[in-house]
N, CA, C and O atoms as a Tinker XYZ file with bonds, in Angstrom:
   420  protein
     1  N   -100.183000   67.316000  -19.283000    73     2
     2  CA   -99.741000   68.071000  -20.446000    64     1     3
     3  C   -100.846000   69.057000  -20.823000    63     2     4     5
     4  O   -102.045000   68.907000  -21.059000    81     3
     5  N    -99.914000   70.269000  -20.795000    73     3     6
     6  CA  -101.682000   71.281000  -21.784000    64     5     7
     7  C   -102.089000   71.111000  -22.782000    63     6     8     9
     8  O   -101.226000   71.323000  -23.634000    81     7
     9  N   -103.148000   70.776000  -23.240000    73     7    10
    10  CA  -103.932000   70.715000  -24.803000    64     9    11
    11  C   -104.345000   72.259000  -24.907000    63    10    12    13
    12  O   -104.956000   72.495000  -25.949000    81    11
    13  N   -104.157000   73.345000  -24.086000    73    11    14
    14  CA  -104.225000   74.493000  -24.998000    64    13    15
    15  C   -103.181000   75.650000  -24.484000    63    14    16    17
    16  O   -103.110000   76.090000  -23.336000    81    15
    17  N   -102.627000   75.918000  -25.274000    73    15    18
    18  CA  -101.635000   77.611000  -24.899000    64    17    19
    19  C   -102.239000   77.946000  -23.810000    63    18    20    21
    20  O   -103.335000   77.458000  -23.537000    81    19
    21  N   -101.454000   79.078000  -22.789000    73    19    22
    22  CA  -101.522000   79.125000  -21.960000    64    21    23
    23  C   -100.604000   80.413000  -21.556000    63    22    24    25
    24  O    -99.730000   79.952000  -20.821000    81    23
    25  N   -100.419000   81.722000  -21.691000    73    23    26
    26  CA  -100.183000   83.197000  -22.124000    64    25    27
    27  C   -100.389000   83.412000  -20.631000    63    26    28    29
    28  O   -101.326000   82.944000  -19.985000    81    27
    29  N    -98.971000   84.510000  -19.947000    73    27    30
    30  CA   -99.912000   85.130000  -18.717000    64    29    31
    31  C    -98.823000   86.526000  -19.179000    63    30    32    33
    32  O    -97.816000   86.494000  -19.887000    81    31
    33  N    -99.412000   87.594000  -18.542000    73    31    34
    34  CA   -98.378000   88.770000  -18.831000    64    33    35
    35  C    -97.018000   89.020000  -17.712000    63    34    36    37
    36  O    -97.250000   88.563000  -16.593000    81    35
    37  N    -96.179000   89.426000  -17.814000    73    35    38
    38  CA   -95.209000   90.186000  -17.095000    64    37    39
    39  C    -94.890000   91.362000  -16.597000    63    38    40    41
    40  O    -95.719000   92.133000  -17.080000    81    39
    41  N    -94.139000   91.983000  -15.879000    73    39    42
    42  CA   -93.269000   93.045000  -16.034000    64    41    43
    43  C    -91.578000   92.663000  -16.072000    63    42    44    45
    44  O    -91.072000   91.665000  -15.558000    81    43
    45  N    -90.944000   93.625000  -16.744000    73    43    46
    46  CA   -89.595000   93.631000  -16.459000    64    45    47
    47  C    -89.549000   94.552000  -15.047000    63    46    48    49
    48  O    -90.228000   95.409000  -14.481000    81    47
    49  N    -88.059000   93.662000  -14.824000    73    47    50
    50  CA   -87.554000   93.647000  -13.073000    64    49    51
    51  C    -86.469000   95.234000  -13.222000    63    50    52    53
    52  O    -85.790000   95.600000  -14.181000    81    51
    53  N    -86.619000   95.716000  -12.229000    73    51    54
    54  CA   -85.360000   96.727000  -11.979000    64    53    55
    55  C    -83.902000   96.041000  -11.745000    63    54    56    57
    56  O    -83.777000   94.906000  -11.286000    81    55
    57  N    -82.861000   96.844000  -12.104000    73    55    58
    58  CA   -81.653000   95.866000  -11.854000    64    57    59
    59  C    -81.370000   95.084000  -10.610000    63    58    60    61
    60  O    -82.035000   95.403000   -9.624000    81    59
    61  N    -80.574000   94.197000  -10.493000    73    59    62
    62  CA   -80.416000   94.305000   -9.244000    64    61    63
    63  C    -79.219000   92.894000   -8.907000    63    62    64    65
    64  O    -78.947000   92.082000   -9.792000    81    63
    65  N    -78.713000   92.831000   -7.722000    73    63    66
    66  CA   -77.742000   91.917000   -7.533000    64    65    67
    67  C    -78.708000   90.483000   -6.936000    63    66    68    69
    68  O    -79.719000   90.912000   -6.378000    81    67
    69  N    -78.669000   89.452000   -6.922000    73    67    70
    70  CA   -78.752000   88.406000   -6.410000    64    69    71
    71  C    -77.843000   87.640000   -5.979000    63    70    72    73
    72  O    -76.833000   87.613000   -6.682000    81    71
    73  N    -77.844000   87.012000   -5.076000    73    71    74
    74  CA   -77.172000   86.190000   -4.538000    64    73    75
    75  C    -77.891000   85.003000   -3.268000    63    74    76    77
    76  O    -78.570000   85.202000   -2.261000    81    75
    77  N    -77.511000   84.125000   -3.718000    73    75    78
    78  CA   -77.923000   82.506000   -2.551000    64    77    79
    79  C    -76.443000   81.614000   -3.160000    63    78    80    81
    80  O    -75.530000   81.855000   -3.949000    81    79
    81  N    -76.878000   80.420000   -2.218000    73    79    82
    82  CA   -76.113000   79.346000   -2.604000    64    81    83
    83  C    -76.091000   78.848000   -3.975000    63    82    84    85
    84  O    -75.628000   77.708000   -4.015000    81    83
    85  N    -76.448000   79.332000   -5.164000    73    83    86
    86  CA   -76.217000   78.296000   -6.214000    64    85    87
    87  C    -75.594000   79.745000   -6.754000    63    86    88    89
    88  O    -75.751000   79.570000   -7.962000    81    87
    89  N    -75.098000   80.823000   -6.654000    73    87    90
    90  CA   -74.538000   81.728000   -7.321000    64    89    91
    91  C    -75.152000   83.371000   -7.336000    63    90    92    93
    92  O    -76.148000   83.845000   -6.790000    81    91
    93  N    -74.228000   83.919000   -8.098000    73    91    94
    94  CA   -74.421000   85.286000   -7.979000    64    93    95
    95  C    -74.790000   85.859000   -9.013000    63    94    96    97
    96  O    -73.802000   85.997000   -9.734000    81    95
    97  N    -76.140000   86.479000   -9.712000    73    95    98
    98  CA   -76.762000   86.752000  -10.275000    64    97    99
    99  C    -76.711000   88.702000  -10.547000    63    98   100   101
   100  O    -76.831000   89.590000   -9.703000    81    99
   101  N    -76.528000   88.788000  -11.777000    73    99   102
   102  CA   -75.929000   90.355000  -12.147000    64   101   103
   103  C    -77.089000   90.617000  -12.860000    63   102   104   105
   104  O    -77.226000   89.794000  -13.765000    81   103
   105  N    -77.983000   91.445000  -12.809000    73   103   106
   106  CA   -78.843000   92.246000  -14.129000    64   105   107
   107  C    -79.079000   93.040000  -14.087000    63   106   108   109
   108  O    -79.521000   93.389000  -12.992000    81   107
   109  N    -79.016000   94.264000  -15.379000    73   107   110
   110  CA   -78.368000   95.451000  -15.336000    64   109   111
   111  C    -80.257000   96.082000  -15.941000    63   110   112   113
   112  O    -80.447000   97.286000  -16.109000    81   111
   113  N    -81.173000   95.256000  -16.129000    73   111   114
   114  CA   -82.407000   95.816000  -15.919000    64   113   115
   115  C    -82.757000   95.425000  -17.648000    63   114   116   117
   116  O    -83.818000   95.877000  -18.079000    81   115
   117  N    -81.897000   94.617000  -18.593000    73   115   118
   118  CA   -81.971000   94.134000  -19.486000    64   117   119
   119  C    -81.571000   92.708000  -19.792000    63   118   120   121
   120  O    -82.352000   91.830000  -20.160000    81   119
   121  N    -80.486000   92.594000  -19.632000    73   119   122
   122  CA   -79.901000   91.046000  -19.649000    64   121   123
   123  C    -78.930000   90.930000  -18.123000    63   122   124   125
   124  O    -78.672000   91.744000  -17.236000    81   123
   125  N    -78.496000   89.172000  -18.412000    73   123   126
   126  CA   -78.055000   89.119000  -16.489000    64   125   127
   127  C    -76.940000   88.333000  -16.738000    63   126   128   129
   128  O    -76.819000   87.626000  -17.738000    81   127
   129  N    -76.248000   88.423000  -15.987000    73   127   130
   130  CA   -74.992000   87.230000  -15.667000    64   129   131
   131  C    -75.248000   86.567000  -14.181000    63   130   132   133
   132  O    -75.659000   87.032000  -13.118000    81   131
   133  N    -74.804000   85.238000  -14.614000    73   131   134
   134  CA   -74.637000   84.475000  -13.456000    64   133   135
   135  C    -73.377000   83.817000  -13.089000    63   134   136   137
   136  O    -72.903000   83.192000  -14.038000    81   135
   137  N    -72.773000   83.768000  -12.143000    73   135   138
   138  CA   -71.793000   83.061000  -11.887000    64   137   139
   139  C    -72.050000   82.330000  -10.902000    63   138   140   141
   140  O    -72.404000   82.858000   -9.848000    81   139
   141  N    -71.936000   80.984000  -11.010000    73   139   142
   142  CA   -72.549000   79.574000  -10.522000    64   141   143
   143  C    -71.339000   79.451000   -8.918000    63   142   144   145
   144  O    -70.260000   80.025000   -8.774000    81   143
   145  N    -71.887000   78.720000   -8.164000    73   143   146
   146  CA   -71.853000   78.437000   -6.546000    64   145   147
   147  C    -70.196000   78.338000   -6.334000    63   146   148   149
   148  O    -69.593000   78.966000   -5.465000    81   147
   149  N    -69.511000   77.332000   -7.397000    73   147   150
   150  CA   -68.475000   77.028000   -7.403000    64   149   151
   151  C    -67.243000   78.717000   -7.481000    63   150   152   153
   152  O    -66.061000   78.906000   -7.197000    81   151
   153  N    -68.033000   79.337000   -7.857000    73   151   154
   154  CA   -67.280000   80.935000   -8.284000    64   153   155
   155  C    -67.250000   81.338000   -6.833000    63   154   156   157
   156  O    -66.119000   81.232000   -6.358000    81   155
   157  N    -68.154000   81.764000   -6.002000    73   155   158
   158  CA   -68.352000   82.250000   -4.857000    64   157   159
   159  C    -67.037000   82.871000   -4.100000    63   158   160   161
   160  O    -66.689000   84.035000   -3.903000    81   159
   161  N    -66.514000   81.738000   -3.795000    73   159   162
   162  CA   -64.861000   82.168000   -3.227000    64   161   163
   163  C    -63.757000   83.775000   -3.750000    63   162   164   165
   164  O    -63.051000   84.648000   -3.246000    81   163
   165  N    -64.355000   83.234000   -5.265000    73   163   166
   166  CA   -63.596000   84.195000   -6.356000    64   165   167
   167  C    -64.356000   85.450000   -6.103000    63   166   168   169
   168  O    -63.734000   86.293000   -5.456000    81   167
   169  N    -65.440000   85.726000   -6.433000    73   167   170
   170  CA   -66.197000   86.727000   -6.371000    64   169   171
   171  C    -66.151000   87.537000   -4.620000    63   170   172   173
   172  O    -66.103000   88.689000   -4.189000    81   171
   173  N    -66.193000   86.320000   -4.110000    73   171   174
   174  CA   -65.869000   87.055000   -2.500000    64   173   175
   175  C    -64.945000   88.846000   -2.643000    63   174   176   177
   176  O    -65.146000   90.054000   -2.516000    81   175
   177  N    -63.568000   87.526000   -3.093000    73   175   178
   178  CA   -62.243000   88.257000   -2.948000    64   177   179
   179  C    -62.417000   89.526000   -4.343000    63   178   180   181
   180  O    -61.830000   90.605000   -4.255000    81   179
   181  N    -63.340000   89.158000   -5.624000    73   179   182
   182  CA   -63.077000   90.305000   -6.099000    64   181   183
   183  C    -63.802000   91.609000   -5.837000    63   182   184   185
   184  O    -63.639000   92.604000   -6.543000    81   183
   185  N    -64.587000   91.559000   -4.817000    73   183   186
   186  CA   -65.920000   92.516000   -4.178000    64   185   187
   187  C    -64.491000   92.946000   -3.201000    63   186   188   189
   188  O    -64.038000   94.089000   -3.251000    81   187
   189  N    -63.971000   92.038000   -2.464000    73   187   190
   190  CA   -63.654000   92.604000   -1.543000    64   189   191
   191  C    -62.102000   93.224000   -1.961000    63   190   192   193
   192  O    -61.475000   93.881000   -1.131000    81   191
   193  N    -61.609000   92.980000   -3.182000    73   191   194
   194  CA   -61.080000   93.801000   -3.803000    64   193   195
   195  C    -61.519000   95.377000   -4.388000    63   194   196   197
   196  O    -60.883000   96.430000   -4.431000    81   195
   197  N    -62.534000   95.111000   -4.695000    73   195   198
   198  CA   -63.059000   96.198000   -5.375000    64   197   199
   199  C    -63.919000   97.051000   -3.998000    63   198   200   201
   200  O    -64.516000   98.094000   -4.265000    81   199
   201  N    -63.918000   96.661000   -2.952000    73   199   202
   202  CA   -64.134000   97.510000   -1.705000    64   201   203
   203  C    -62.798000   98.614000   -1.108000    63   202   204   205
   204  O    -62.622000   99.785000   -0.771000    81   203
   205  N    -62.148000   97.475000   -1.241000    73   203   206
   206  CA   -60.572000   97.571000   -0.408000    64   205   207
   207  C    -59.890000   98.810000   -1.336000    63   206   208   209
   208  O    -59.663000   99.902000   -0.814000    81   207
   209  N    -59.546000   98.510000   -2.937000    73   207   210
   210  CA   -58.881000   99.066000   -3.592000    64   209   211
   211  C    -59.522000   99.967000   -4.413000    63   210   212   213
   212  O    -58.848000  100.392000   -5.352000    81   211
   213  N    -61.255000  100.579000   -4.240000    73   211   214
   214  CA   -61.893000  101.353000   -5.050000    64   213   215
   215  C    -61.460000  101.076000   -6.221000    63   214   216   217
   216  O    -61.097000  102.207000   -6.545000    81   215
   217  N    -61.201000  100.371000   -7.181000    73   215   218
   218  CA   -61.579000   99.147000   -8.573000    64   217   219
   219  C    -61.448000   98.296000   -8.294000    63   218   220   221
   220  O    -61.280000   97.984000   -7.115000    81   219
   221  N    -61.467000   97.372000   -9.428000    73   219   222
   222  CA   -60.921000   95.987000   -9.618000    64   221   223
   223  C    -61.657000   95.391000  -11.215000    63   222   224   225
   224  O    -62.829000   95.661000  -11.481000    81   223
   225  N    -61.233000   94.996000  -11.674000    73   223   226
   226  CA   -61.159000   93.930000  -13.075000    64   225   227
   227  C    -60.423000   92.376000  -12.880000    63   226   228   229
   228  O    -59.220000   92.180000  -13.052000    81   227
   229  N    -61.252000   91.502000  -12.551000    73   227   230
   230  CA   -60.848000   90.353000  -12.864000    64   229   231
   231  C    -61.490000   89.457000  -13.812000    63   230   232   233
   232  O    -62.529000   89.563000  -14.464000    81   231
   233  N    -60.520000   88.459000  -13.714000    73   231   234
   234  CA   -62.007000   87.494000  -14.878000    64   233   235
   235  C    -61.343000   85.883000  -14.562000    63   234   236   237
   236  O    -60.228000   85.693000  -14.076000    81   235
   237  N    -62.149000   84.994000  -14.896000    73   235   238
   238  CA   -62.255000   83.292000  -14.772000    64   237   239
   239  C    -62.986000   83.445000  -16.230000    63   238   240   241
   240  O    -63.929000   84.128000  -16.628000    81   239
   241  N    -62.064000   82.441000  -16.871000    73   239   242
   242  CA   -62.402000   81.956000  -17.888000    64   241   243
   243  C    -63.008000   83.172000  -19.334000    63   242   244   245
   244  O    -62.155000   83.611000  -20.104000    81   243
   245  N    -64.233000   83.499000  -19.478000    73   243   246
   246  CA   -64.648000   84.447000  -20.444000    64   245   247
   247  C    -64.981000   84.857000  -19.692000    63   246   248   249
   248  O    -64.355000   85.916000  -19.671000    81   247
   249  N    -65.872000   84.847000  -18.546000    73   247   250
   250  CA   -66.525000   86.548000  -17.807000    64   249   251
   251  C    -65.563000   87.396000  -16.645000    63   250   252   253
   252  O    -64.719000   86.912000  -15.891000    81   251
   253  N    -65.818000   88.243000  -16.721000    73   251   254
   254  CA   -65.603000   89.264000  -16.267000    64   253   255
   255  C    -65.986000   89.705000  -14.811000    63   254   256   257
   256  O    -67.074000   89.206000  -14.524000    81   255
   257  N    -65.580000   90.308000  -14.002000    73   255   258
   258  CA   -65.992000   90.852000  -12.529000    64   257   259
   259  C    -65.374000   92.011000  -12.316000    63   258   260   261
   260  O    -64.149000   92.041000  -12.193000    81   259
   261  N    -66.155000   93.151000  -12.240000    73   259   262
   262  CA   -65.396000   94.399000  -11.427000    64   261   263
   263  C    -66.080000   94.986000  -11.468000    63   262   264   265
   264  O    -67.280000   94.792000  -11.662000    81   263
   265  N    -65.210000   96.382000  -11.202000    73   263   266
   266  CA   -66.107000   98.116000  -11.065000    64   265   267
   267  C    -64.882000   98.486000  -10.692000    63   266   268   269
   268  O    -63.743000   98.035000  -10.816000    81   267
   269  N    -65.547000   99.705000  -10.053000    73   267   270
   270  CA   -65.129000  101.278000   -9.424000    64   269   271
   271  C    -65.695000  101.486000   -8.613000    63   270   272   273
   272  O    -66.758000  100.873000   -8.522000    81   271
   273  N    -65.311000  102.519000   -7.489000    73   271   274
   274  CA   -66.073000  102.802000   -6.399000    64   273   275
   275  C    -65.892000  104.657000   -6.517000    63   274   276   277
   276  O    -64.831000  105.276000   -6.441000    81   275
   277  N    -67.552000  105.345000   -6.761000    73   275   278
   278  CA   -67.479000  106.315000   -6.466000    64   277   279
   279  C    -67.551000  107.126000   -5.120000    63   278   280   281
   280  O    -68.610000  107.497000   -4.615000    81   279
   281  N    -66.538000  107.312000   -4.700000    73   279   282
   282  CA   -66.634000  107.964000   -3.098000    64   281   283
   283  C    -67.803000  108.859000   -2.741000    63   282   284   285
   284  O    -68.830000  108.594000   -2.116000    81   283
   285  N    -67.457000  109.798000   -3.202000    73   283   286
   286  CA   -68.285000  110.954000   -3.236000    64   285   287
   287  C    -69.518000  110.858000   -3.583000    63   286   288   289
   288  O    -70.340000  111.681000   -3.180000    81   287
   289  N    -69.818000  109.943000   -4.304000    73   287   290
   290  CA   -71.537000  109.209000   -4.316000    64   289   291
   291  C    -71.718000  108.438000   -3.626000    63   290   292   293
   292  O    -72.883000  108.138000   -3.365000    81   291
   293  N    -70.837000  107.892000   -3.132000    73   291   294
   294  CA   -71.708000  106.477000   -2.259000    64   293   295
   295  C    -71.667000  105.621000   -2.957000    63   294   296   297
   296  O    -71.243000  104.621000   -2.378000    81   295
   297  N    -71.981000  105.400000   -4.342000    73   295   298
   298  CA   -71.823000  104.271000   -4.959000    64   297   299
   299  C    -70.649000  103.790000   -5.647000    63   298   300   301
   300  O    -69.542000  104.327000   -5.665000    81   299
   301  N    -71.141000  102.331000   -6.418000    73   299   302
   302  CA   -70.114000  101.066000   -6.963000    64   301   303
   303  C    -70.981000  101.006000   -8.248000    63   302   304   305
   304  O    -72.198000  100.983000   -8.428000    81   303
   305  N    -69.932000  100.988000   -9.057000    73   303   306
   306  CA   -70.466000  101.201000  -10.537000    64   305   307
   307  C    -69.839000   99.714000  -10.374000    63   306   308   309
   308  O    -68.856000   99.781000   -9.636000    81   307
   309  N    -70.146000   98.098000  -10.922000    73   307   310
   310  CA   -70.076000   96.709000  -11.120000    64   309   311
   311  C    -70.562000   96.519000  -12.438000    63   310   312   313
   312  O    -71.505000   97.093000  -12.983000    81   311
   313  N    -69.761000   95.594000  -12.909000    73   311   314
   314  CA   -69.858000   95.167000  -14.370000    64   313   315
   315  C    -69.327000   93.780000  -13.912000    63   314   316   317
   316  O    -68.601000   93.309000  -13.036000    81   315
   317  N    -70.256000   93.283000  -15.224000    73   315   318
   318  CA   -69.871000   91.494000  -15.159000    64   317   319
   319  C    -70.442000   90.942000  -16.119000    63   318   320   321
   320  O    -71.542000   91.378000  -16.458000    81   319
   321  N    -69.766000   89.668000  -16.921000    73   319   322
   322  CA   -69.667000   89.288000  -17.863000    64   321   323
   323  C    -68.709000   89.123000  -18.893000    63   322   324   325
   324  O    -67.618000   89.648000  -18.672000    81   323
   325  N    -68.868000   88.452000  -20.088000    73   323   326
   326  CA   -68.081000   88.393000  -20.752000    64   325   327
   327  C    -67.679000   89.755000  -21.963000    63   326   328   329
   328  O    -68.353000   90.558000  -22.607000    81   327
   329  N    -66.946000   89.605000  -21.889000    73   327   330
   330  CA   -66.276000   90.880000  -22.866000    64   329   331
   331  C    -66.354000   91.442000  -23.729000    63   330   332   333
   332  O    -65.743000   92.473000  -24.011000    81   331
   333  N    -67.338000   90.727000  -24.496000    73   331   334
   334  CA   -68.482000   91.625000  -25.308000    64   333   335
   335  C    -69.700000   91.544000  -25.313000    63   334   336   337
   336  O    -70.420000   91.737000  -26.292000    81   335
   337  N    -70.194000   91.123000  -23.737000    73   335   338
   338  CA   -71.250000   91.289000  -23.301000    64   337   339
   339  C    -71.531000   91.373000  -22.135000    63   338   340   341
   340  O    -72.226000   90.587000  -21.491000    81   339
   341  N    -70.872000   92.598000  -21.671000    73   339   342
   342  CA   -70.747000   93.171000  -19.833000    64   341   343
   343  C    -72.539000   93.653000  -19.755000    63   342   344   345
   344  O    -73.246000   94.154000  -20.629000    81   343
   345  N    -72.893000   93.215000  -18.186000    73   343   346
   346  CA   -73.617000   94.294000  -17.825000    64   345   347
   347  C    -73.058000   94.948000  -16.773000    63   346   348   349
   348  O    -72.066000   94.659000  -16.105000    81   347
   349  N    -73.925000   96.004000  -16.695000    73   347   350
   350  CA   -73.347000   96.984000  -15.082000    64   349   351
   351  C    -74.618000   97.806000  -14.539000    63   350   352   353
   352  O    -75.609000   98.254000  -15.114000    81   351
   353  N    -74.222000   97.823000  -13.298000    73   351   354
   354  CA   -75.519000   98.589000  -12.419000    64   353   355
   355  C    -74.701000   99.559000  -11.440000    63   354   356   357
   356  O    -73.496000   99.411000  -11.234000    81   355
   357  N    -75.262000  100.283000  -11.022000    73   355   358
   358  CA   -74.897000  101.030000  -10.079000    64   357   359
   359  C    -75.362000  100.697000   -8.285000    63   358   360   361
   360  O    -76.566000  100.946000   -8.223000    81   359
   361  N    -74.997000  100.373000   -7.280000    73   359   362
   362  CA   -75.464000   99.967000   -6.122000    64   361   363
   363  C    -74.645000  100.989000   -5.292000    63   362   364   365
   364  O    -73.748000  101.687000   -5.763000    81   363
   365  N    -75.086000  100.995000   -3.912000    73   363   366
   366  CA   -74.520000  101.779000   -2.816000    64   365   367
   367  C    -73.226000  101.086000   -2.332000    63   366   368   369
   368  O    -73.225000   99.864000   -2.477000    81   367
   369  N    -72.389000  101.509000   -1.915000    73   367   370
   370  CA   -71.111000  100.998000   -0.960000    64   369   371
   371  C    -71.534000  100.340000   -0.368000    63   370   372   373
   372  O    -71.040000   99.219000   -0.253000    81   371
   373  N    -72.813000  100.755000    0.394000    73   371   374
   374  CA   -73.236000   99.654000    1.823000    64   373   375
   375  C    -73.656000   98.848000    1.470000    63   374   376   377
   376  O    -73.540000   97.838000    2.164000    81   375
   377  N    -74.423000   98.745000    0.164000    73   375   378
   378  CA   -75.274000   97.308000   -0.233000    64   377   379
   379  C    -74.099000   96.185000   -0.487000    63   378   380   381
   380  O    -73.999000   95.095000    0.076000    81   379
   381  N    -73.127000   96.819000   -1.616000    73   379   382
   382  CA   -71.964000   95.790000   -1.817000    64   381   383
   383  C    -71.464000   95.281000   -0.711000    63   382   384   385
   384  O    -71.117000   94.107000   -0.584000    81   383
   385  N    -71.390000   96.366000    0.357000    73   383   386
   386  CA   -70.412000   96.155000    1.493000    64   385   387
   387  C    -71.321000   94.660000    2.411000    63   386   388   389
   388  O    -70.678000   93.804000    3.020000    81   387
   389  N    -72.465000   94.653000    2.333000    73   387   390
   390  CA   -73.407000   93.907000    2.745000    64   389   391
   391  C    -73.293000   92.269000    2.219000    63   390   392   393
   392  O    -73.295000   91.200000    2.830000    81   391
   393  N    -73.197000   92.624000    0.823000    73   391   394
   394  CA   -73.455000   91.595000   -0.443000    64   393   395
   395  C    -71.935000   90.466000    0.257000    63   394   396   397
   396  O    -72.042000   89.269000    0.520000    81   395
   397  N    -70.518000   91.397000    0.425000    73   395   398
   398  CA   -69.310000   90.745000    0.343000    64   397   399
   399  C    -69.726000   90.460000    1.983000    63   398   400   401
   400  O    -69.622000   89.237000    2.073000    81   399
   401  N    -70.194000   91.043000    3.476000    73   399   402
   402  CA   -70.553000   90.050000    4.468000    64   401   403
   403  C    -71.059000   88.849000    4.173000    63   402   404   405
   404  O    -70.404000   87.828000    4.383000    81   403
   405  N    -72.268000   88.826000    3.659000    73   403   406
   406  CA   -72.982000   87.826000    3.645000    64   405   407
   407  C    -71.727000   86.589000    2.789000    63   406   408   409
   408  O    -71.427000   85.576000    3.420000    81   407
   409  N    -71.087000   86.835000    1.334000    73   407   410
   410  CA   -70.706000   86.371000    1.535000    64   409   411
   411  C    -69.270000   85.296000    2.484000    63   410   412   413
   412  O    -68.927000   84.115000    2.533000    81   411
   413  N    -68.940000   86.299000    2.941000    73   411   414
   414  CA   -68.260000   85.773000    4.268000    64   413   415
   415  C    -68.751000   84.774000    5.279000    63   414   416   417
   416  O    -67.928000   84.042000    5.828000    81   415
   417  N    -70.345000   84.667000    5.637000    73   415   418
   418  CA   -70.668000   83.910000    5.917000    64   417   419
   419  C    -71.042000   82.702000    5.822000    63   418   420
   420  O    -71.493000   82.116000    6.806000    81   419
């Protein structure tokens, strides 16, 4: 146990997607969503919705999953969370496109 405080400094992280086996991790470079291991399946199909059909909006329970896909940029505008508290980031087609392989595997 410490008998004295114990302070170290930080930085804040750039946004970014995560993903492993215990879930898929959203932070928009302020606050984050997670959707836990058991989601995986769901999230598969709504990436690969939102690949397939350039949007998608779904949701389980209170949070939220989707975007848009800007062609002409290259990127996927993704939002996630609950509904009055979405985040969203912007990523490349290929990264998502990457994100929904892996999960396939």
């Amino acid at each position: 146990m410490l008998s004295e405080p114990l302070t170290v400094t930080g930085q804040p992280t750039e946004p970014y997607l995560h993903i492993d086996n215990r879930g898929l991790v959203v932070y928009d470079g302020n606050r984050g969503v997670v959707f836990a291991g058991a989601l995986m399946g769901w999230v598969r199909e709504t990436i690969e919705l939102l690949l397939d059909e350039k949007r998608a909006t779904r949701h389980r329970g209170d949070h939220y999953l989707g975007g848009w896909v800007d062609e002409a940029a290259g990127v996927v505008t993704v939002y996630a969370g609950p509904e009055n508290g979405l985040v969203s980031l912007q990523v490349s087609v290929d990264t998502l496109a990457g994100l929904r392989d892996r999960l396939r595997s």
